[in-house]
C-alpha positions as CSV (number, residue, x, y, z in Angstrom):
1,X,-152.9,110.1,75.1
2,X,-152.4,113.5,73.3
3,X,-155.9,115.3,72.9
4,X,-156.4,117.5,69.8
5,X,-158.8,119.8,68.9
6,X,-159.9,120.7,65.6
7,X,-161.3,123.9,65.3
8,X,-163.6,124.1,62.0
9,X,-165.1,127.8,61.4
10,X,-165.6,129.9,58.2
11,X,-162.9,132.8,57.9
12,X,-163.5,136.5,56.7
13,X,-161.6,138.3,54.4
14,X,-160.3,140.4,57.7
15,X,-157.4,139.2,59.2
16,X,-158.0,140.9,62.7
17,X,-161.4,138.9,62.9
18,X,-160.4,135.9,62.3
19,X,-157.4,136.0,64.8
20,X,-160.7,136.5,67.2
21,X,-161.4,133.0,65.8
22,X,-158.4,131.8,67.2
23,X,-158.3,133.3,70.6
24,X,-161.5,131.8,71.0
25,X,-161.1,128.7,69.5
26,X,-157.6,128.3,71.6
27,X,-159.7,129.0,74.8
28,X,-162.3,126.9,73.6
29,X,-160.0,123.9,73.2
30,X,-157.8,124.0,76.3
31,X,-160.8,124.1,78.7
32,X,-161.6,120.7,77.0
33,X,-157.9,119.6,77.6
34,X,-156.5,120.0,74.2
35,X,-152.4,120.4,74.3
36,X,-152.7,120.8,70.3
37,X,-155.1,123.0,68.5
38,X,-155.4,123.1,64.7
39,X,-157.5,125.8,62.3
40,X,-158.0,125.3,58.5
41,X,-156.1,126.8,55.9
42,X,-156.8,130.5,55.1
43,X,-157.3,131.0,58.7
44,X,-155.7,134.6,58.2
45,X,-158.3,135.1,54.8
46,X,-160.5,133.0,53.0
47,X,-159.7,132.3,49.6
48,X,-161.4,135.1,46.7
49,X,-159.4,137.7,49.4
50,X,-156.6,139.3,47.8
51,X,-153.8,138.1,49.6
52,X,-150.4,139.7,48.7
53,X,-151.5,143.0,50.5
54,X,-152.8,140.6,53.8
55,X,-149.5,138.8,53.7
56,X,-146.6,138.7,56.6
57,X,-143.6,136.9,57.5
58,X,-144.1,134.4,60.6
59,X,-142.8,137.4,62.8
60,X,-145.1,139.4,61.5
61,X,-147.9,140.5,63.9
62,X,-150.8,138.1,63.2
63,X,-148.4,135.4,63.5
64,X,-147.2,137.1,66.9
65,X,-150.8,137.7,68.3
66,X,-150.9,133.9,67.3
67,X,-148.5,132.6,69.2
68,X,-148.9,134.8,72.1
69,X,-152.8,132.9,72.5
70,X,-151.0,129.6,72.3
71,X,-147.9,130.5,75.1
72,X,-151.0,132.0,76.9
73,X,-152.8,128.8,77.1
74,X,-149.7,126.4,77.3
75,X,-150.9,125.3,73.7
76,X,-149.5,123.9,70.3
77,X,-151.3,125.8,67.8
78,X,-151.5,125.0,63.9
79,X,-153.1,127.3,61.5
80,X,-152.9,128.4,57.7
81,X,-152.0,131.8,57.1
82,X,-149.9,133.2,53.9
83,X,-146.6,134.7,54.2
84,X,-144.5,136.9,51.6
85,X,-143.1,135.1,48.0
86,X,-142.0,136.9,45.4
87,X,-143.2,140.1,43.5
88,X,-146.8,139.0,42.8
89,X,-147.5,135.3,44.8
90,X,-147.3,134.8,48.5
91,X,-147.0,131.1,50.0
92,X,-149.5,129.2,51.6
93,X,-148.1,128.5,55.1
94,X,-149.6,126.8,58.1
95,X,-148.5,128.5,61.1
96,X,-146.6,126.1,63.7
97,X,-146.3,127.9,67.1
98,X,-146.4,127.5,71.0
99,X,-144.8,124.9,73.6
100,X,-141.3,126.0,72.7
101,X,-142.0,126.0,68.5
102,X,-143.0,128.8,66.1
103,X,-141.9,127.8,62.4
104,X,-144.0,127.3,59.1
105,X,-144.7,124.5,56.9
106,X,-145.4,125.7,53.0
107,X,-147.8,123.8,51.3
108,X,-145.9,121.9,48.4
109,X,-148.8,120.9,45.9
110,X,-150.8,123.7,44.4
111,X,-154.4,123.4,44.1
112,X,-154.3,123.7,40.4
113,X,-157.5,121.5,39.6
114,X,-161.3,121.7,39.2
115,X,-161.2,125.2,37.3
116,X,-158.7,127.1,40.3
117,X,-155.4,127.9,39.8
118,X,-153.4,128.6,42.9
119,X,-150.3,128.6,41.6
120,X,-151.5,131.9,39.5
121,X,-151.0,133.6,43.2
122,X,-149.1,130.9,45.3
123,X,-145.7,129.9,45.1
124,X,-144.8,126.4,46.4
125,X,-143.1,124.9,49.3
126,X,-140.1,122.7,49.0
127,X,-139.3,121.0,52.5
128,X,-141.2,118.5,54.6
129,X,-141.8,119.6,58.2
130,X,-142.3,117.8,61.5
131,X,-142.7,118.8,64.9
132,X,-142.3,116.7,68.2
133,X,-144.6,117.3,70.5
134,X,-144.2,115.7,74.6
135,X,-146.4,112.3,73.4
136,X,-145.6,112.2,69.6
137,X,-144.1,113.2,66.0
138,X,-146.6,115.7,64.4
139,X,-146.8,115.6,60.1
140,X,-148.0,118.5,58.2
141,X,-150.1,118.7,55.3
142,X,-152.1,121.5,53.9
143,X,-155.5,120.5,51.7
144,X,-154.6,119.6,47.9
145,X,-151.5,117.4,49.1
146,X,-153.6,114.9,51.0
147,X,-153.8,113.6,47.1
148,X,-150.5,112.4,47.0
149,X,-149.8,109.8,49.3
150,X,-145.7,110.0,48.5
151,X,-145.8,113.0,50.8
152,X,-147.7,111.2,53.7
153,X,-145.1,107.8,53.4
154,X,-142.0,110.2,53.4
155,X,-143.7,111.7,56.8
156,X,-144.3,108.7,58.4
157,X,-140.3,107.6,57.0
158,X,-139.7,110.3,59.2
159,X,-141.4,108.4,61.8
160,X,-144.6,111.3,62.1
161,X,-147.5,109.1,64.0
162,X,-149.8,111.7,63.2
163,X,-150.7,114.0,60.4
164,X,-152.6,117.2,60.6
165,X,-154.2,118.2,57.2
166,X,-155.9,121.8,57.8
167,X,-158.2,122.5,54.6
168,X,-160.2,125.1,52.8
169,X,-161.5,122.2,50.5
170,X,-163.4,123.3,47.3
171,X,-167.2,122.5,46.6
172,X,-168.8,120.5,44.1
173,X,-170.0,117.4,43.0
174,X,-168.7,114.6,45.0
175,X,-166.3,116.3,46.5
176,X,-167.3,115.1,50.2
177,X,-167.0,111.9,49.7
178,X,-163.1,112.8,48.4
179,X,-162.5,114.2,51.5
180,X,-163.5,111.4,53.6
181,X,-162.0,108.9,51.5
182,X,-158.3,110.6,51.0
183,X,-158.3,111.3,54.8
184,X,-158.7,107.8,55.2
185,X,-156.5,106.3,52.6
186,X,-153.7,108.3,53.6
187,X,-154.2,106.8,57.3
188,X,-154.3,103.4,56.4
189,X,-151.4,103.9,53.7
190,X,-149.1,106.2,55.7
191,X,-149.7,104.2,58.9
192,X,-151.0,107.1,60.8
193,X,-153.7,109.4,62.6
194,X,-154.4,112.0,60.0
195,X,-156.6,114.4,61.0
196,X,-157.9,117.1,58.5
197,X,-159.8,120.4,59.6
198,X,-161.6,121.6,57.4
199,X,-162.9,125.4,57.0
200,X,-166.9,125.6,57.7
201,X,-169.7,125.5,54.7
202,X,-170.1,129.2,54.3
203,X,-173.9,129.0,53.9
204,X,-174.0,127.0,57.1
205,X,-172.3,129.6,58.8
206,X,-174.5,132.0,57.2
207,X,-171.8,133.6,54.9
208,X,-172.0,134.8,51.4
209,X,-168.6,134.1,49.5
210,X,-167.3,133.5,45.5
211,X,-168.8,130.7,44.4
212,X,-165.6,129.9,42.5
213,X,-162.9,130.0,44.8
214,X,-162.5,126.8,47.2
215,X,-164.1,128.3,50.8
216,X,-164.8,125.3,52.2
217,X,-167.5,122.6,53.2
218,X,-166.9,121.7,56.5
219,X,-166.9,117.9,58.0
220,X,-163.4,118.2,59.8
221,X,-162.5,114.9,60.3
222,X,-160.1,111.9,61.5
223,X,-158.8,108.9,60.5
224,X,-157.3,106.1,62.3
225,X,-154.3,104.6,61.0
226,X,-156.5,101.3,60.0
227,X,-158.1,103.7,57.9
228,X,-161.4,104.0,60.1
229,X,-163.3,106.7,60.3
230,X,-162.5,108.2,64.2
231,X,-164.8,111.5,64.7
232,X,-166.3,113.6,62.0
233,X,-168.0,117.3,62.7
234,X,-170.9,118.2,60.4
235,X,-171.2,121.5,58.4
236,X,-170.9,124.4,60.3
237,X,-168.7,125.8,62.7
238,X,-167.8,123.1,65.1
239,X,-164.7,122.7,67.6
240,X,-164.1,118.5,67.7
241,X,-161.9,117.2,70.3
242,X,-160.0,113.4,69.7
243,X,-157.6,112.0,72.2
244,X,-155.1,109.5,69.8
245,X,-153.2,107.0,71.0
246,X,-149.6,107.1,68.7
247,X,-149.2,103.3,69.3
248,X,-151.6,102.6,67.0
249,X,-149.8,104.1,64.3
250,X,-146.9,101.5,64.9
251,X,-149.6,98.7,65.0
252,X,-150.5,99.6,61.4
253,X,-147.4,99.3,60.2
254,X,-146.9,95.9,61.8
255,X,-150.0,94.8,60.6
256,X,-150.2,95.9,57.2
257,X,-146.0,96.1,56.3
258,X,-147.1,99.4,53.6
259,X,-144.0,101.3,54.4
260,X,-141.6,98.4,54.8
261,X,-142.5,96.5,51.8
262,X,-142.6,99.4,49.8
263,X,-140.3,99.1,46.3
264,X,-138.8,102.3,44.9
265,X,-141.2,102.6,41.6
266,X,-138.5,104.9,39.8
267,X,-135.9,102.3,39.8
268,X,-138.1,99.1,37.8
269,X,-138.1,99.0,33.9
270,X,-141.1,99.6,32.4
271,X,-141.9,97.2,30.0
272,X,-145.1,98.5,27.2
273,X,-146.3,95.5,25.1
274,X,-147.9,97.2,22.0
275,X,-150.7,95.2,20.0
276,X,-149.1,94.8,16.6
277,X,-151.8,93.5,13.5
């Protein structure tokens, strides 16, 4: 069974410090037999960085030191990082590199909720992305699109048995309990793993950061694709380590027919009865 490793830590607004996150967090995970490792989003810079000047093409040199770690370690490594858009917005990208791959997924819906506006400095992606791995077809997701479950159904259409979700997922009130429950639905209704990594709580990691922009609250988690709760880390910087068996996934489906018996919305007529009198 493939063994991932999530590796949940709170990113600095220095690039060349947090790519010691990585190095460390890659070494970290393949003495515990990981083949895939996954960081949050903003692994390059937290969010409340300005990140047009810190932004680089994926053969840049932070993505290059990136995969360099992962061919060193015989490793499939997943982490956010932001690469050049247009004049004034970069793209949010997670990083997809090692084991023969180094391409970029661009996070499609923009966090444009709870009093943030991404899109102000993030221009969206406009392609789904999979990977296949020796022991199974890797989905990617970043943060804000675990809310729309059309993206995770179109992955598993695309016969993905796992989704990664790396996150830098915004405080507040009840916003914890959205985490675990999205991560979760989207198992149950996609048919698949889905495993989110989450940045750290910057106060548990002992890290002042704006209060307004979305840093992170840790509890990195995964879902099986019955929609139970598989492993959960707590708040602070944590590496957790799942093995997954992809065979599940196709169990799901059996069992609960969500993609098969699916019925294109777009296509019924939509009848409104209006109270008249």
């Amino acid at each position: 069974m493939p063994r991932i490793a999530l590796c949940q830590f709170t990113a600095s607004s220095d690039p060349a410090t947090n790519l010691e996150h990585v190095r460390t967090g890659v070494a970290t995970a393949r003495s515990e037999g990981a083949s895939i490792v996954v960081f949050p989003e903003a692994t390059m810079a937290r969010f409340g960085t300005p990140l047009a000047p810190l932004a680089e093409p994926l053969d840049g040199p932070w993505a290059r030191e990136v995969a360099a770690a992962a061919e060193d370690a015989g490793v499939l490594v997943v982490a956010g990082m932001f690469t050049p858009a247009d004049e004034d917005r970069v793209r949010n990208t997670l990083l997809v590199t090692g084991r023969g791959h180094h391409l970029g997924y661009h996070k499609i819906h923009l966090y444009d909720a709870f009093g943030f506006s991404e899109s102000r400095t993030v221009a969206p992606g406009d392609a789904l992305v999979t990977v296949d791995t020796t022991d199974l077809r890797l989905g990617l997701a970043t943060c804000y699109d675990v809310r729309f479950p059309a993206l995770f159904h179109a992955l598993a259409g695309n016969d993905a048995t796992a989704v990664v979700v790396p996150a830098s997922w915004g405080a507040g009130d009840g916003k914890r309990e959205q985490w675990d429950v999205l991560l979760r639905a989207r198992a149950l209704d996609a048919g698949c793993w889905v495993l989110g990594c989450g940045q750290a709580d910057p106060a548990a990691s002992g890290v002042e950061v704006s209060s307004k922009a979305p840093t992170g609250i840790g509890y990195s988690a995964v879902a099986d694709p019955f929609g139970r709760l598989h492993a959960q880390a707590g708040t602070g910087p944590e590496t957790l380590v799942v093995d997954i068996d992809p065979e599940l996934a196709h169990a799901s489906r059996r069992a609960t027919g969500a993609l098969v018996n699916r019925v294109a919305l777009d296509s019924l007529e939509v009848q409104t009865n209006v109270q008249r009198g």
